[in-house]
C-alpha positions as CSV (number, residue, x, y, z in Angstrom):
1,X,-27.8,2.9,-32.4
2,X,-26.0,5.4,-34.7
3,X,-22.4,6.0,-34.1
4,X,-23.3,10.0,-33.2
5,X,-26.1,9.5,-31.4
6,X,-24.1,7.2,-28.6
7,X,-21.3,9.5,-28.0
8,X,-23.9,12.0,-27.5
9,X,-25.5,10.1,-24.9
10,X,-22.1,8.8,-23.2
11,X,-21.3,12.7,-22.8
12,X,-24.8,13.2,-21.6
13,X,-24.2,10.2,-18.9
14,X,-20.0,10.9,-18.0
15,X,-20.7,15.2,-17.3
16,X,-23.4,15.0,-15.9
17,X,-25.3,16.9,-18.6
18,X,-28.9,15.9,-17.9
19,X,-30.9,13.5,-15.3
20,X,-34.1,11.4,-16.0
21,X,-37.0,13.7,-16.2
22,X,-35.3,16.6,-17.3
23,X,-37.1,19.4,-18.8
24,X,-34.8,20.9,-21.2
25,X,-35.0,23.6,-23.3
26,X,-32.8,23.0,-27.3
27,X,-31.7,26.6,-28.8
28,X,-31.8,25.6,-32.5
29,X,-30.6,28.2,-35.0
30,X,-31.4,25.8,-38.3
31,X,-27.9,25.4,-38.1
32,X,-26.3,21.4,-38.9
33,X,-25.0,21.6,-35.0
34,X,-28.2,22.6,-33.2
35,X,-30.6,20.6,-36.0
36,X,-29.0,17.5,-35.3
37,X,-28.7,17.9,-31.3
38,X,-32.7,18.7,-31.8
39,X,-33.2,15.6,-33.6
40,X,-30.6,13.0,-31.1
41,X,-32.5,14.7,-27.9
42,X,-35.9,14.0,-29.6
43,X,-34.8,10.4,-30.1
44,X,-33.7,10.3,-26.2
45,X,-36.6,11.5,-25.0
46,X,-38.2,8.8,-24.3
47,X,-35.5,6.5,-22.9
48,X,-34.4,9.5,-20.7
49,X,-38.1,10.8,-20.0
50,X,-37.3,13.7,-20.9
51,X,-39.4,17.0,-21.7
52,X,-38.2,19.2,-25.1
53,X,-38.7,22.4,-25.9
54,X,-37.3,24.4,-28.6
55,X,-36.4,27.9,-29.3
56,X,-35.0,30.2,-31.8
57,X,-33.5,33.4,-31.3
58,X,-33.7,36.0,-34.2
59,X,-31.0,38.7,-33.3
60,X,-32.6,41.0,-35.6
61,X,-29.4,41.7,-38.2
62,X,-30.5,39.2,-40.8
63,X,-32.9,39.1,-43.4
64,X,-32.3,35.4,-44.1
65,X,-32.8,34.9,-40.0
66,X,-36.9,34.7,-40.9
67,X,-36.3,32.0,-43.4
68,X,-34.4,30.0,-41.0
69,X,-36.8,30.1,-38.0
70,X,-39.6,28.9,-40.1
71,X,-37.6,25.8,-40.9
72,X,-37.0,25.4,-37.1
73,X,-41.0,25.6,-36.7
74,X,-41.2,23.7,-39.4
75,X,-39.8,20.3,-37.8
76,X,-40.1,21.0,-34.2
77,X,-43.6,21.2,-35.3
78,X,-43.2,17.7,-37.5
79,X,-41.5,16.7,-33.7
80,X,-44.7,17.2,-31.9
81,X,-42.5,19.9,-30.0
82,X,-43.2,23.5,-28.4
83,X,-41.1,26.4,-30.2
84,X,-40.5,29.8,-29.3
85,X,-39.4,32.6,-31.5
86,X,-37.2,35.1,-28.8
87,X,-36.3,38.4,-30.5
88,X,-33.5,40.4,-29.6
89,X,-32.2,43.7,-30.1
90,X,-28.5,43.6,-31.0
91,X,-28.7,47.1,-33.5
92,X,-30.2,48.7,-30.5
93,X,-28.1,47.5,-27.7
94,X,-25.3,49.0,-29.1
95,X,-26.6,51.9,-30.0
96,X,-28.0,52.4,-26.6
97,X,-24.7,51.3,-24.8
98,X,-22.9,54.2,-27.1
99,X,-25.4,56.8,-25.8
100,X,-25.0,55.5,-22.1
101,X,-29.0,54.7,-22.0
102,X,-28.9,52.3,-19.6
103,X,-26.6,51.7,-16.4
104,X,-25.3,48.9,-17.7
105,X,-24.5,50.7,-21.4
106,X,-20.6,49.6,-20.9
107,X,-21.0,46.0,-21.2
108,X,-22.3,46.3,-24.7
109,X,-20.3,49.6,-26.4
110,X,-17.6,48.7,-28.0
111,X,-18.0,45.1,-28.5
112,X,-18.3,43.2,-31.5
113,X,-21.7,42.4,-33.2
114,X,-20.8,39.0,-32.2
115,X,-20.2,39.7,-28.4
116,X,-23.1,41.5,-28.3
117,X,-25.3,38.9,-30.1
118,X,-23.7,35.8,-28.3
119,X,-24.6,38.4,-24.5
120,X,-28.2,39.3,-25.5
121,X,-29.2,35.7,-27.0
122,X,-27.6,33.7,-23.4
123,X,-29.9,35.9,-21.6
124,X,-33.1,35.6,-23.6
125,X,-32.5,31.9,-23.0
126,X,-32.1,31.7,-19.8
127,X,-35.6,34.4,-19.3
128,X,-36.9,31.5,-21.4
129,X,-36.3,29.1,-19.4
130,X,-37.1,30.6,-16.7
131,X,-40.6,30.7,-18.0
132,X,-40.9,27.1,-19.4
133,X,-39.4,25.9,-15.7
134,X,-36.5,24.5,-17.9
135,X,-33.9,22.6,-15.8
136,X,-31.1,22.8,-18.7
137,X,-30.6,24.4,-21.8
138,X,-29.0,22.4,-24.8
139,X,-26.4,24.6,-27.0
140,X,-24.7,22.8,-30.0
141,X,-21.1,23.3,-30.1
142,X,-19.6,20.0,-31.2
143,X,-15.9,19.4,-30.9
144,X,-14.4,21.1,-34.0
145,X,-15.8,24.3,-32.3
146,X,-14.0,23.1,-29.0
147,X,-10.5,22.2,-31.2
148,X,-11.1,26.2,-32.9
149,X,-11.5,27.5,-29.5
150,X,-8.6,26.5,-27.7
151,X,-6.2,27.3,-30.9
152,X,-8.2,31.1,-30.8
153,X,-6.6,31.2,-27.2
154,X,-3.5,30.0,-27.7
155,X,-3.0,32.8,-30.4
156,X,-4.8,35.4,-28.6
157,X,-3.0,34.0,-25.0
158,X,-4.3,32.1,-22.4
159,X,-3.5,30.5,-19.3
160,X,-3.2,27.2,-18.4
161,X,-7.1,27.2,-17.4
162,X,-8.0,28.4,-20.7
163,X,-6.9,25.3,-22.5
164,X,-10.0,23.4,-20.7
165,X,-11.5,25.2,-23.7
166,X,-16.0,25.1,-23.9
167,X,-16.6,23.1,-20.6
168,X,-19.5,20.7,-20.9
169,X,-21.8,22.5,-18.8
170,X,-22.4,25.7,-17.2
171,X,-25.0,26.7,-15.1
172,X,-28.2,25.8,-17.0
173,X,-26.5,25.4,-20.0
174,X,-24.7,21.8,-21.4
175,X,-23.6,21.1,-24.5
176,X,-23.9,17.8,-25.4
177,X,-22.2,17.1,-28.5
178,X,-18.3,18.4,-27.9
179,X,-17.3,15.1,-28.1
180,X,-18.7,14.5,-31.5
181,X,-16.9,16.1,-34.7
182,X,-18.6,17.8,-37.5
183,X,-18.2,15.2,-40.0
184,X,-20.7,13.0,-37.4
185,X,-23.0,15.4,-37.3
186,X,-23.0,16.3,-41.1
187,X,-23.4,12.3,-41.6
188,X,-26.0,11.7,-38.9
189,X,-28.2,14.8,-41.0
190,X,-27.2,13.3,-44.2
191,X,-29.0,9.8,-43.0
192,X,-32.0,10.9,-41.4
193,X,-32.6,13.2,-44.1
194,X,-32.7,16.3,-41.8
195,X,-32.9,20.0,-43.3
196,X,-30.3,22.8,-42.5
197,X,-28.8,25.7,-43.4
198,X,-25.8,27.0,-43.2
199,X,-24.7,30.3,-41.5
200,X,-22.7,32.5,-43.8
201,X,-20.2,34.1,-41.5
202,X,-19.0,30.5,-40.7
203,X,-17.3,31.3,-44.4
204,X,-16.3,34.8,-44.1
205,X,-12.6,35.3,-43.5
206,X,-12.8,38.9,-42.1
207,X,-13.9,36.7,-38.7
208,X,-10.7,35.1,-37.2
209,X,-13.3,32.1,-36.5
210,X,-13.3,31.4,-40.1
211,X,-9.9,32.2,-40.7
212,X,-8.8,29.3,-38.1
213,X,-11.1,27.0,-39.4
214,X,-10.9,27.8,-43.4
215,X,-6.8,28.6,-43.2
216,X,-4.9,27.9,-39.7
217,X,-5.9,24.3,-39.5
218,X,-5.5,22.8,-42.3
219,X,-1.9,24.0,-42.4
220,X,-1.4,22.7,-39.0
221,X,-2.8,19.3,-40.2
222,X,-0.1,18.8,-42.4
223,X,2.4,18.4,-39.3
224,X,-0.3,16.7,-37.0
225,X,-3.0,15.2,-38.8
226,X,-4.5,14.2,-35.6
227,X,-4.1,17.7,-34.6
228,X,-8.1,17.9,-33.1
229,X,-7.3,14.7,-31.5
230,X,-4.6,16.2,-29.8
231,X,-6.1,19.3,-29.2
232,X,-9.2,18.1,-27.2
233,X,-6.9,16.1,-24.8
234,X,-5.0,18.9,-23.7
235,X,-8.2,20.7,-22.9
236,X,-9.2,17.4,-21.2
237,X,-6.0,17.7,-19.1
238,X,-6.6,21.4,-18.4
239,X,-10.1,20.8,-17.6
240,X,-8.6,18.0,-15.1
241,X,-6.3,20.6,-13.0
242,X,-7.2,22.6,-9.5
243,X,-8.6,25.8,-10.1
244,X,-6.4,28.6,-8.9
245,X,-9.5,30.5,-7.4
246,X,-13.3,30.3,-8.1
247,X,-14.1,31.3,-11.5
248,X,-16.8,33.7,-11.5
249,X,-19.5,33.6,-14.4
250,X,-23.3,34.8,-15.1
251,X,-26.2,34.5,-17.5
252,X,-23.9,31.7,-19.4
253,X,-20.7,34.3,-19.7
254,X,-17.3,32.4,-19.8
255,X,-14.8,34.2,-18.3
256,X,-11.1,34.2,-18.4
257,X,-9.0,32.5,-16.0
258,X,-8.2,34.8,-12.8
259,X,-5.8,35.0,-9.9
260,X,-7.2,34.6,-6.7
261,X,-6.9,38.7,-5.9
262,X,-9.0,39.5,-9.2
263,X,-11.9,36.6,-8.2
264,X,-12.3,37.5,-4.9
265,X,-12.5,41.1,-6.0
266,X,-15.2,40.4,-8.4
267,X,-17.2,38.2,-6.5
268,X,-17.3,41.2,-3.5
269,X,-18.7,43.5,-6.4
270,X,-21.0,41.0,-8.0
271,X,-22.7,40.2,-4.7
272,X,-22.5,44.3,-3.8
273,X,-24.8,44.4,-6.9
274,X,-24.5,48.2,-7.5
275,X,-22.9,50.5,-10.0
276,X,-20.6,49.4,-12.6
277,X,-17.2,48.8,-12.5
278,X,-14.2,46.8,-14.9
279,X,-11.4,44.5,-13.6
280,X,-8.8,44.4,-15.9
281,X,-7.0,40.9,-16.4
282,X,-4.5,39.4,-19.0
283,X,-5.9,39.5,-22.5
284,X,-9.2,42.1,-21.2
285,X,-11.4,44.0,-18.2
286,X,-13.8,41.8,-16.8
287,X,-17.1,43.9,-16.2
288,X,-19.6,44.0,-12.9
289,X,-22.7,45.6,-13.3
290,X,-25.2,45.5,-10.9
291,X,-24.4,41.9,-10.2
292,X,-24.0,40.6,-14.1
293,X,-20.4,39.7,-15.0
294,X,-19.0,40.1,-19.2
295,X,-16.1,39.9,-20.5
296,X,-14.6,42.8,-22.8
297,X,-11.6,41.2,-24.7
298,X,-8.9,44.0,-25.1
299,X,-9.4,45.6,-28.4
300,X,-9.9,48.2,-30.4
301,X,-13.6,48.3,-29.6
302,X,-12.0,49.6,-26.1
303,X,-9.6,52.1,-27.2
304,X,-11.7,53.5,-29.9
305,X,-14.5,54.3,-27.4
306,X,-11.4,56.0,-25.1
307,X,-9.9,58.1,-27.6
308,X,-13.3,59.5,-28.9
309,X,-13.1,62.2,-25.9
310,X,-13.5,65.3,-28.0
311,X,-14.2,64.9,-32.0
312,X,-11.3,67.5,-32.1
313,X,-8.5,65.8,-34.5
314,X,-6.2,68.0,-32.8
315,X,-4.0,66.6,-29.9
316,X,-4.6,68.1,-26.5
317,X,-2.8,67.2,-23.1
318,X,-2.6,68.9,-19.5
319,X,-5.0,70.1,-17.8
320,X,-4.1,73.2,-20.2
321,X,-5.3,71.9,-23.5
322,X,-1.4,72.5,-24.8
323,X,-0.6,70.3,-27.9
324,X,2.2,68.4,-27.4
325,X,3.8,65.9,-24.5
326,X,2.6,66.1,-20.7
327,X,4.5,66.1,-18.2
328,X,3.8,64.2,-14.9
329,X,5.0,65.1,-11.8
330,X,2.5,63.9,-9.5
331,X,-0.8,62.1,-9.4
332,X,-3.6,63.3,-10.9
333,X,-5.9,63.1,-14.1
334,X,-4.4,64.1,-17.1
335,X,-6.1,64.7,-20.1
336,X,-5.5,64.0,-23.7
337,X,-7.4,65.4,-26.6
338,X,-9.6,67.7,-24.9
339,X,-10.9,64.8,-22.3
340,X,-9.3,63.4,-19.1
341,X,-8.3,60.0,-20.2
342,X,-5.5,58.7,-18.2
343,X,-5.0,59.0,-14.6
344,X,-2.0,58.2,-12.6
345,X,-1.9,57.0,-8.6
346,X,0.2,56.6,-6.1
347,X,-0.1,54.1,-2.7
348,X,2.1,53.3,-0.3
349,X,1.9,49.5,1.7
350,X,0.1,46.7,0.2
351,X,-1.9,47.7,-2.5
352,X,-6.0,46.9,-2.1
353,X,-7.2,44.6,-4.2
354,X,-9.4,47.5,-6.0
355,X,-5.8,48.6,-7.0
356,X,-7.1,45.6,-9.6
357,X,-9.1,48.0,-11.6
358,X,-6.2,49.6,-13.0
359,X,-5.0,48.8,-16.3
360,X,-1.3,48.7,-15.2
361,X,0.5,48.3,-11.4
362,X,4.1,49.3,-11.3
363,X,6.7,49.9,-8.6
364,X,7.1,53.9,-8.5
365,X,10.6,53.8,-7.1
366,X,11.5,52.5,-10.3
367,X,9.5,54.1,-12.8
368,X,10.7,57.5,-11.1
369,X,9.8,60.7,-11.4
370,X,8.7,63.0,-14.0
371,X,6.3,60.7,-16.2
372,X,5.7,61.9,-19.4
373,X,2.8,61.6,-22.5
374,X,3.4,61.9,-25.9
375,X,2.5,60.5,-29.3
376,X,3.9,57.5,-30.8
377,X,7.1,58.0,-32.4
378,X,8.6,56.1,-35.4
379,X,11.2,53.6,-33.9
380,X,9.2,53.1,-30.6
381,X,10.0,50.0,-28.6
382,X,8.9,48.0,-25.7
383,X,8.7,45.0,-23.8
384,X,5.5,44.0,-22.9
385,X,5.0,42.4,-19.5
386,X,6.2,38.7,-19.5
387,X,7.3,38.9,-23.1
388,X,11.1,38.1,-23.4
389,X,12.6,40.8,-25.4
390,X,11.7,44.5,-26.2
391,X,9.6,44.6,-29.6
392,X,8.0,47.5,-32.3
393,X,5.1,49.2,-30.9
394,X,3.8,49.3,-33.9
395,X,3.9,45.8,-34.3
396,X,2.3,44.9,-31.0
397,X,-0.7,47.5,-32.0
398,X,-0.7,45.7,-35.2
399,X,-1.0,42.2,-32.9
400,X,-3.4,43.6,-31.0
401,X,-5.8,44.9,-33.5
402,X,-5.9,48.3,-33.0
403,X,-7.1,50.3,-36.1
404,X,-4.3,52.2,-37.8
405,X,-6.2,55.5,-37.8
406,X,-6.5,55.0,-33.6
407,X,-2.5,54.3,-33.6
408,X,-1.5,57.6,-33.8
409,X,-4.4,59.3,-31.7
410,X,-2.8,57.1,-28.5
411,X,-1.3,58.5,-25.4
412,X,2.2,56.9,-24.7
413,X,3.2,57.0,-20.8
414,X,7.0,57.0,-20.6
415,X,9.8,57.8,-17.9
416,X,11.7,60.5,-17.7
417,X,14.8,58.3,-19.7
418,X,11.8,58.1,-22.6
419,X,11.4,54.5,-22.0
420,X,7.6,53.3,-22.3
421,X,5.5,52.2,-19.3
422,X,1.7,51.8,-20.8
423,X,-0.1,52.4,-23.7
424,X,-3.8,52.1,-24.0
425,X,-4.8,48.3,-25.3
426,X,-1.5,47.0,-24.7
427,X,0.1,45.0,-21.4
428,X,1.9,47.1,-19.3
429,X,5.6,47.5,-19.7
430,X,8.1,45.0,-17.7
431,X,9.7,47.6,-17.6
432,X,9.4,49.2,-13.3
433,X,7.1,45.8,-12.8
434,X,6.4,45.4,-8.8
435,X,8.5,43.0,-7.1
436,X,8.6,41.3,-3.8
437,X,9.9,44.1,-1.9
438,X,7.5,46.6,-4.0
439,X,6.3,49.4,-0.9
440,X,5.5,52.5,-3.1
441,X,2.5,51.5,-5.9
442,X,1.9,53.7,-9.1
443,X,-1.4,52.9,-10.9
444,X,-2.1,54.1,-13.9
445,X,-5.4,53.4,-15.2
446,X,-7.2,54.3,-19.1
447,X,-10.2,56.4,-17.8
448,X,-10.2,58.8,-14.2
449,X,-13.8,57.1,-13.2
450,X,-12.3,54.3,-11.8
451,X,-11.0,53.9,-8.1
452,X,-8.4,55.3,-6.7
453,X,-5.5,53.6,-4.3
């Protein structure tokens, strides 16, 4: 049996991935990945009795996208196989989410074209399945996408959990070929004579996919060449340790790691299943909406959507409209640019764990009293929580990929002694971080929608 094609099914027996009888529905893109998990689950079937049925989603951004489906047809047809062409509406997602169309409109505005994309084409699986009666659905992530993914978290940040990298399975949905490498796969296409094409953006450096993959690696290669090696058996040993709490996750979504406090909040909203709300962890907010769970890395996407409050290029603040700083001398809304657009609490005791939907917690006996909001000054400094030493604002904007035109339009909470607590996009300060003995709670939170203390 070919080399490929018996890891595959080792994976397939070790996690679990499928049982004998399985009806299992292959997303296939025309992709090498998903064309050569096609063709190994084809060659399975029989031994595994399984039932295949494939499907291609067209996300609707792509003119080449029509091309490529018609070579999918094309050979599950030659396979003897069902395919389904799912359409989805990416241009219009987003362009409903910025118009607040539909209750939901949050999970999609601001995200990338990816995000939104990788959201809608999960979903129209699962409906898929759904319909078919489909016990699992095969994705084709191999395990160079695995190695990209845990190095994408390391530089972004990640907890210990995160290392565990693209699990195996979740939910309905398995993947498995992460334990074979893309040089496999090309060979196993190369020998069966199997058709493919390749995805452009895969080569495109403004994606930090392609950057990792084109540029980060093969530097770090020079110090380890068995740097993927290494790689996958950290996430192996990640994978292996006790989960600090449940990790919550819908319609395929792969969440972040999350204290105990922040999961059992979110799983008392997502069974609530009403309204909208965002939990804001390390490295993003974690949205539930009407019992659906996504993920909304912290980005520019976010702040962009925040600091469009009025179209008015001039700064506003106070409940006045007066241009210049703000001064805060007690809870309240307070409004920047012409719309309210930070909002500062105040609690006394144990905070309640919907305290979690702030964007920053501090102990208000040691931030003091007046707060103030200004601009960004040149010179600006601050340590962000858990970091070791005080560093440029403008560099950790610059980290955090916030457009330079939003860098000036931020609001910049400070103490009375000028020193910086929160800035929109960015950890909160260490600076006034609860401790221990922490009895008086000031939240401070990027929009006034969310709930109070």
């Amino acid at each position: 049996m070919n080399r490929m094609l018996s890891r595959l099914e080792r994976t397939i027996r070790e996690q679990g991935l499928l049982a004998p009888g399985d009806r299992v529905l292959c997303a296939v893109s025309g992709g090498p990945d998903s064309m050569a998990l096609l063709h190994a689950l084809w060659e399975l079937r029989d031994r595994w009795g399984l039932t295949l049925e494939v499907a291609t989603v067209d996300h609707g951004l792509r003119p080449a996208a029509r091309a490529e489906a018609a070579l999918v047809a094309g050979r599950a047809a030659d396979l003897g196989l069902p395919w389904h062409l799912v359409a989805v509406d990416v241009r219009g997602a987003r362009a409903g989410a910025r118009a607040g169309a539909h209750p939901g409109a949050a999970r999609e505005a601001g995200a990338s074209w990816q995000d939104v994309a990788r959201r809608l084409r999960l979903a129209a699986l699962q409906q898929l399945a759904d319909q078919i009666g489909a016990r699992r659905i095969a994705l084709g992530h191999q395990a160079d996408d695995q190695v990209e993914t845990i190095l994408f978290r390391i530089l972004r940040g990640t907890g210990v959990r995160g290392l565990a990298g693209i699990p195996y399975r979740r939910d309905r949905f398995v993947r498995p070929l992460l334990d074979v490498e893309r040089r496999q796969v090309l060979a196993y296409l190369r020998r069966r004579s199997i058709p493919f094409v390749e995805d452009p953006s895969n080569a495109d450096l403004r994606f930090a996919r392609a950057r990792l993959r084109h540029q980060v690696i093969p530097a770090l290669r020079l110090e380890n060449p068995r740097l993927a090696e290494a790689l996958r058996a950290l996430a192996a040993d990640a994978a292996r340790l006790p989960a600090a709490a449940p990790v919550p996750a819908g319609d395929g979504e792969e969440l972040p790691p999350l204290n105990r406090r922040a999961a059992r909040l979110i799983e008392r909203l997502r069974g609530e299943r009403g309204g909208t709300r965002r939990i804001d962890v390390a490295g993003g907010q974690v949205e539930v909406s009407y019992g659906q769970l996504s993920w909304h890395p912290r980005g520019a996407g976010q702040l962009d959507r925040l600091l469009d409050c009025s179209g008015d290029p001039a700064f506003a603040g106070g409940e006045g409209g007066a241009a210049g700083p703000v001064t805060i001398s007690a809870p309240g809304d307070y409004g920047w640019r012409g719309g309210p657009l930070v909002a500062v609490r105040e609690a006394e005791g144990e905070p309640d764990p919907a305290a979690l939907a702030g964007v920053a917690l501090f102990d208000a006996d040691l931030a003091g009293r007046p707060l103030r909001l200004r601009t960004i000054r040149p010179g600006d400094r601050m340590r962000p929580r858990g970091g070791r030493g005080s560093r440029k604002l403008s560099d950790l904007l610059i980290d955090a990929k916030i457009a330079r035109p939003l860098r000036a339009r931020l609001p910049v909470l400070t103490t009375a002694g000028d020193e910086i607590l929160f800035v929109p996009g960015l950890r909160p300060a260490e600076l006034a971080r609860p401790r221990p003995a922490t009895r008086r709670w000031l939240s401070v939170f990027s929009t006034p929608s969310r709930a109070e203390l």
